[in-house]
Phi, psi and omega in degrees: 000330179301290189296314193303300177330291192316301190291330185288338179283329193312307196262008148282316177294308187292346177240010199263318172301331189277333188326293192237264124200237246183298204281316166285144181224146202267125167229154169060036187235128173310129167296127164355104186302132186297111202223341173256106170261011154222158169295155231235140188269198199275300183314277226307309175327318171279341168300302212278329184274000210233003145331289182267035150311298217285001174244131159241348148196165187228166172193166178203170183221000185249037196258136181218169172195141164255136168270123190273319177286011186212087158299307179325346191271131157300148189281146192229146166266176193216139168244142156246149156203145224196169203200125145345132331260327178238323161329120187221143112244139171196125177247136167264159158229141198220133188330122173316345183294002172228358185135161185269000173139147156266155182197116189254144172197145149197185196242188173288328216245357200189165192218164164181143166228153192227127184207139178294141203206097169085234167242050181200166207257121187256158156252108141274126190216198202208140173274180164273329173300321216269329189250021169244343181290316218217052171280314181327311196268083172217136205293291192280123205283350166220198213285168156277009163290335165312330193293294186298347195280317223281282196292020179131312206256038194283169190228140167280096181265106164316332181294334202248011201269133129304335183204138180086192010273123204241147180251124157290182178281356175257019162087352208266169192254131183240160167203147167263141175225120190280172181206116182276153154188161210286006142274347174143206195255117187259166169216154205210116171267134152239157178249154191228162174252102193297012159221003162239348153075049099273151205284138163268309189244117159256158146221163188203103156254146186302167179299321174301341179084043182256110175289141208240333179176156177211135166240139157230162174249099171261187183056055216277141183233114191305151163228109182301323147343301183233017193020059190228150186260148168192147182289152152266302166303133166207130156274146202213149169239108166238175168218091172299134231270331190218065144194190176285159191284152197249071197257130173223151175241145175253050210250148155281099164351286215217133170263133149271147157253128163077358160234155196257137182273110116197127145280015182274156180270334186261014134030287202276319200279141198268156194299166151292021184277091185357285181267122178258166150190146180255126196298330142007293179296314183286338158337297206268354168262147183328121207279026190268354228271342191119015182211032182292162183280342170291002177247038189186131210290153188309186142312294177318333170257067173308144181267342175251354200189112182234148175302130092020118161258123169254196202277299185320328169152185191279160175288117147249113176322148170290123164222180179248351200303333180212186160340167178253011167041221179317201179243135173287092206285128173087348207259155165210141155254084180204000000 
């Protein structure tokens, strides 16, 4: 079970990666039309975030990614698409010297990634009732919708703020928020870009206040279409409760918006795939095994991004512990 555990975080970090991609940087593109001349209260923020409402799928045929936590992985491609509300696919392709492909998906009712191992294809999958009960014990720490939030489509529920909105001292707009879940109460930091009114930066933290995962987004490009903002880039972090932290950059060519690039009917539907394994299972073993989470570095040794002492003031940890109070002096993620 150990060696399973090992390999499944490992072929995680990799599909976790393949997602949105890497190799491109967006020039000459006007920056995001201006919707705020003063700062802004809790409805108008969430109007202008709550904007890509108006995608209801997205897709590229144009995807690559660095796994910033496995220098040894080759940058890799990707097709994604991804459909309101749990509708996911995104297949990678990777030098045969590691195998014949990844494929991360999930549906309303299940999740799953299939990755090579020797000379055959394993599938791991999950129901979402079943993996939102036991994110505590659970290797990847959070649902795979996360995943879609990360690239742009995260949503504001004013009902749901605790704190803010507050201005830092690095000019960006912060709000705290709960994420109720059948582990408990999670809290989700967002950072806004204070005058086109999108999120640059999440956070996510566990009921224990153990940060669980983070993103930033650059390269944001407007679509008039839907009168909506999206990244081309995105760096994504996670910390998984029982392996090492997971770090990657992402970038995206191109988007279709409201159209899917695949005519397949079966999109969605998760594989046929002989060898399984249910992460459930994997969940469910013991953290004595040689894989407790103190035996892995912390939030703090991001492998892609450590706060800055800027002109504004000294680096102060981030905690969950309590409200977020003042703007968090001096820190930048990037």
């Amino acid at each position: 079970m150990h060696d399973a555990r090992n390999s499944m975080i490992v072929a995680l970090g990799l599909i976790l990666c393949a997602g949105c991609a890497r190799t491109v940087t967006v020039s000459n593109t006007p920056p995001p039309p201006v919707v705020f001349q003063e700062i802004p209260d809790i409805q108008a923020l969430a109007a202008a975030i709550n904007r890509s409402d108006a995608i209801r799928e997205l897709s590229t045929n144009s995807a690559s990614v660095d796994v910033l936590s496995m220098s040894a992985v080759p940058k890799l491609s990707a097709t994604m698409h991804l459909q309101r509300d749990r509708n996911f696919r995104l297949k990678a392709s990777v030098p045969i010297i590691m195998g014949s492909g990844i494929d991360l998906g999930s549906n309303a009712n299940e999740f799953w990634f299939e990755v090579p191992e020797g000379m055959t294809q394993t599938l791991y999958h999950a129901t979402h009732e079943q993996y939102s009960r036991n994110l505590d014990r659970a290797i990847l720490p959070v649902d795979p919708s996360w995943l879609m939030e990360a690239i742009g489509l995260a949503r504001l529920d004013p009902n749901t703020v605790i704190s803010g909105p507050v201005t830092r001292t690095d000019g960006l707009i912060e709000v705290r928020t709960a994420v109720p879940s059948a582990a408990g109460t999670y809290q989700r930091v967002c950072f806004i870009e204070p005058s086109a009114g999108y999120i640059t930066h999440l956070f996510l933290y566990s009921p224990d206040q153990r940060l669980v995962a983070k993103s930033f987004a650059s390269e944001h490009e407007y679509f008039s279409e839907v009168n909506t903002v999206l990244p081309h880039q995105v760096k994504i972090e996670l910390f998984p409760s029982t392996g090492p932290p997971l770090a990657m950059q992402l970038s995206v060519a191109t988007y279709s918006i409201n159209q899917l690039l695949s005519g397949d009917p079966q999109l969605f539907a998760m594989p046929a795939t002989r060898n399984r394994v249910d992460l459930m299972q994997l969940a469910g073993a013991p953290a004595a095994a040689g894989m407790g989470v103190s035996s892995y570095p912390t939030a703090g040794t991001s492998a892609w991004a450590s706060p800055v002492t800027t002109t504004a003031g000294t680096p102060t940890d981030y905690t969950a512990s309590v409200p977020t109070g003042p703007p968090l002096r001096g820190i930048r993620y990037e």
